[in-house]
N, C-alpha and C positions, 0 to 999 in steps of 0.2 A: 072428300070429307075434309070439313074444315077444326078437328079435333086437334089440340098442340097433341106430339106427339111426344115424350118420356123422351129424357136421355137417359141411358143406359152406359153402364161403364165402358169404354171404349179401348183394344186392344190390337197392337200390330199384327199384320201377316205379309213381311216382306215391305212394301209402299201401301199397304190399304190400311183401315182402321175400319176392325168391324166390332159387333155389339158383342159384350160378351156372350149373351146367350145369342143361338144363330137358329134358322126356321129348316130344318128337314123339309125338304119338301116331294118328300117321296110316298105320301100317301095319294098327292095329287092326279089325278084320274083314274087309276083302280080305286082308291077306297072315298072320293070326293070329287064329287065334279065340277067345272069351271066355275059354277056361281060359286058354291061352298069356299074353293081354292080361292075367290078373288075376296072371299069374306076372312079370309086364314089371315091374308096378306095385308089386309086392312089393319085387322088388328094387330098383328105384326108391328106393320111399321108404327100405329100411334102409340103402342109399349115400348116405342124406342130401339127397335131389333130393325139393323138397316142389311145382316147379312143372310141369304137367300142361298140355300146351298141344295143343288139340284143333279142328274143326271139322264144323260141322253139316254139308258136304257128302263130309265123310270114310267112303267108303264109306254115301250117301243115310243120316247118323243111327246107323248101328251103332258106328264108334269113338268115339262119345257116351254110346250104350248102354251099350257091354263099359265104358266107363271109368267110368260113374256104378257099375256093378256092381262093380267091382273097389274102389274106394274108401267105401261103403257101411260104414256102423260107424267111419268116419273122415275123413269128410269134411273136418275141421277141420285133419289134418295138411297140408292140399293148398290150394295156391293153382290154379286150377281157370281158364283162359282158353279161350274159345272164339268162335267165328267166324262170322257170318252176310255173307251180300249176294249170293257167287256161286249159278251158276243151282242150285236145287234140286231144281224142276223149272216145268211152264211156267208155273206160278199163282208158286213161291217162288221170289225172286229179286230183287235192287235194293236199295235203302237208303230207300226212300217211309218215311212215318212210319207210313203201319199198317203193313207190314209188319215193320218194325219190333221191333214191341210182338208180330206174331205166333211171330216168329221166334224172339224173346228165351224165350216160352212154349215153344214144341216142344222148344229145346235146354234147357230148364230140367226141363220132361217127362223128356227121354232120358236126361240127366245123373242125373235122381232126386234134386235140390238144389230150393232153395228162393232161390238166389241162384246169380253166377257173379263169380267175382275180377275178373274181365279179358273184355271182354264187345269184341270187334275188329270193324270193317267192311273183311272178305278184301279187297276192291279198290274203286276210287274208283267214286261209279255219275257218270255226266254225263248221266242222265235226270234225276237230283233235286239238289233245292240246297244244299250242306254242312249249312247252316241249321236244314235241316228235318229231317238225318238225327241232326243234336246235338242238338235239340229232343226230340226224339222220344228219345236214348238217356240226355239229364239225365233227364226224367221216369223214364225203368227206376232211375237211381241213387238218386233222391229216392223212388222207391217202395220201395228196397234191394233190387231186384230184382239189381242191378248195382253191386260195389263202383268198379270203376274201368271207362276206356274206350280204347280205342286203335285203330291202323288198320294196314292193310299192302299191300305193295305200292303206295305213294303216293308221289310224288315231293316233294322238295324245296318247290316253289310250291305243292302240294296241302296239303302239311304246315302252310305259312304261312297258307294261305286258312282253315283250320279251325281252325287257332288264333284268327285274328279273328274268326270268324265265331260261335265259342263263347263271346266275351264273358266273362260274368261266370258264365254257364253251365258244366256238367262239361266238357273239355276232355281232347284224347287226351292219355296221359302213355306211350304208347306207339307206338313202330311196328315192323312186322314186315318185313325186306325180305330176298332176297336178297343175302348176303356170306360172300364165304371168300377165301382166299389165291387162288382162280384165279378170282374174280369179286368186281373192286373198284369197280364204278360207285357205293356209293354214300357212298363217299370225296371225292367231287367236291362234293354240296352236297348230300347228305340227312345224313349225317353232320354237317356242320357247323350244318347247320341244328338237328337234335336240341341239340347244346349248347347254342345261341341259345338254346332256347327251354328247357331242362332237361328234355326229351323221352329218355325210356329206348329204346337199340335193342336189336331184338332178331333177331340172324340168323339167319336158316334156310337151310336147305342146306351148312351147315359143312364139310361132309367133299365137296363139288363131286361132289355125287349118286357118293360114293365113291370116286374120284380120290386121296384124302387118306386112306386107309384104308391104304396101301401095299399092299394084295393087286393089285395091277395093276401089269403090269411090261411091256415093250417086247419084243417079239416072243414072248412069252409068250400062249396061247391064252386069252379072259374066261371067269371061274371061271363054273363053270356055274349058272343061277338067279341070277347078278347081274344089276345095274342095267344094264352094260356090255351082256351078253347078250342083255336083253331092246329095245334097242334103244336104248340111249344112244349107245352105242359109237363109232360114225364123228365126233359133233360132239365128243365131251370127249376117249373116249381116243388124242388123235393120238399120234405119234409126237415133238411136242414136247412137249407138256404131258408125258408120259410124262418122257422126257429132265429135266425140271424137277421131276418126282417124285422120280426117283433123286439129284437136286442136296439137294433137300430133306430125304429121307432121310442122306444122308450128313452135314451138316449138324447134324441133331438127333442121330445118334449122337456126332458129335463135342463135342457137350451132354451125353451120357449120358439122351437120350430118346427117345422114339417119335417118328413122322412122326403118329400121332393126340394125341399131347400137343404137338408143334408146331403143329395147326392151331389147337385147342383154345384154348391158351394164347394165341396172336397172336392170336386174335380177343377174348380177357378183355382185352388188352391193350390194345385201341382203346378211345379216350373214347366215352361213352356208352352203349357195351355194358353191358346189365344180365346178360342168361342168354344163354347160346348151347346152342339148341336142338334136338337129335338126335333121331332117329328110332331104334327098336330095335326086334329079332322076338325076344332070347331075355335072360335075364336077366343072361349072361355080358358079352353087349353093353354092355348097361346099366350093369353095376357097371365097364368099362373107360372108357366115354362121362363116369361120375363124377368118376374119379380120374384124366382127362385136362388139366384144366385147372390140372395142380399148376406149372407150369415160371413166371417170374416173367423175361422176355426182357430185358434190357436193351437201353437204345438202342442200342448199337452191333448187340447181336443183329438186331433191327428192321431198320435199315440193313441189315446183310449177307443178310437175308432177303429184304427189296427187289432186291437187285444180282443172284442166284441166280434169280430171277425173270423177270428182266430179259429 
């Protein structure tokens, strides 16, 4: 495709610079299959979104697949992260130093790359010793297997332990965790701690597995084939989060914007946020997910967004 593609705001993670808004791509092969995926990716990058954020147990290795396939002939526009440690299956699984080195292979295999930007351990293992898992992922860096490293789902103290434990060795310059407007735990001390230490975060599930979408409204039947539908429903869409939807909504219109560029944006907003990372099945998603993080909140916005909430 010969379409200029958007530049988008541009943000550190360690030596990379990715878009602020980044592509989930973890609907890729259970919920879209390679043509869809390589149409996701398209419009992707000509919105100006250069960072690709994936995992080896995303559909056992296929949204690894469809994405090395869809980026093929351009690899170089794409800042490319991806994920090892949860189970893959009963041999692949943990953070050991060989597997390690196995795992770093299989997803470099599926990807069709020769390297990986952002190379994450999905969740902390407490069978192995931070030590041994930093050991094992400097050598991928220093082979350039691995430009940078990061972790997710780690807490606060897991954060501080791997920092010292990394020395003088590669070090995460990233973490991946749950946060959006209706999940703020990691405001408390993973957030603060990323400053401490110049650590990029990076959140997923932005839109509260869709909550933040505004297609869900309070006595209104869940659209059908959503998230809601297939069984979120009773824990996220109650009746008050709902209620808090429509506060929010009202709110951003009174901004002159969407309830997807208010989540959007309050989350560019927090310190330490590098990309805030969305999942999409079609390209129209995609190019909205882009050009959602245009709104620039002031503190008092901040503030009356808190109170709304409340």
């Amino acid at each position: 495709m010969n379409m200029q593609a958007t530049v988008l705001e541009r943000r550190k993670i360690g030596g990379l610079e990715v878009s602020l808004t980044g592509l989930g791509c973890n609907n890729f092969g259970w919920r879209i299959d390679a043509a869809q995926s390589r149409r996701v990716v398209d419009a992707a990058l000509e919105a100006g979104i250069n960072f690709f954020d994936t995992a080896d147990i995303y559909d056992q290795g296929k949204s690894e697949e469809f994405l090395g396939r869809a980026l093929a002939g351009r690899r170089l526009q794409a800042v490319v992260a991806t994920k090892f440690g949860m189970k893959f299956d009963d041999q692949r699984h943990g953070a050991r130093r060989g597997y390690v080195f196995q795992a770093a292979e299989d997803s470099l295999r599926r990807l069709g790359t020769d390297y990986i930007d952002l190379y994450q351990l999905h969740q902390p293992d407490p069978q192995t010793p931070i030590a041994e898992t930093l050991e094992a992922l400097d050598q991928l860096v220093r082979a350039g297997k691995v430009r940078e490293i990061g972790c997710s789902n780690f807490s606060a103290a897991q954060i501080r332990e791997a920092h010292e434990a990394a020395g003088a060795r590669a070090h995460f310059v990233s973490v991946q965790n749950q946060y959006s407007l209706f999940h703020r735990e990691p405001e408390a001390e993973v957030l603060p701690e990323c400053r401490r230490l110049g650590v990029a975060f990076l959140p997923y599930f932005p839109l509260a597995n869709g909550l933040l979408t505004g297609k869900y409204r309070r006595g209104q039947p869940l659209p059908k084939g959503s998230r809601g539908e297939a069984g979120w429903g009773p824990k996220i869409f109650t009746d008050d989060n709902l209620a808090r939807v429509e506060r929010l909504l009202d709110f951003a219109a009174s901004r002159g914007h969407s309830l997807l560029e208010l989540a959007f944006s309050w989350l560019a907003a927090q310190p330490a946020v590098a990309s805030v990372i969305a999942g999409a099945t079609s390209p129209e998603q995609v190019r909205a997910n882009a050009a959602a993080p245009v709104w620039k909140p002031s503190p008092d916005d901040l503030r009356e967004i808190d109170a709304l909430l409340a």
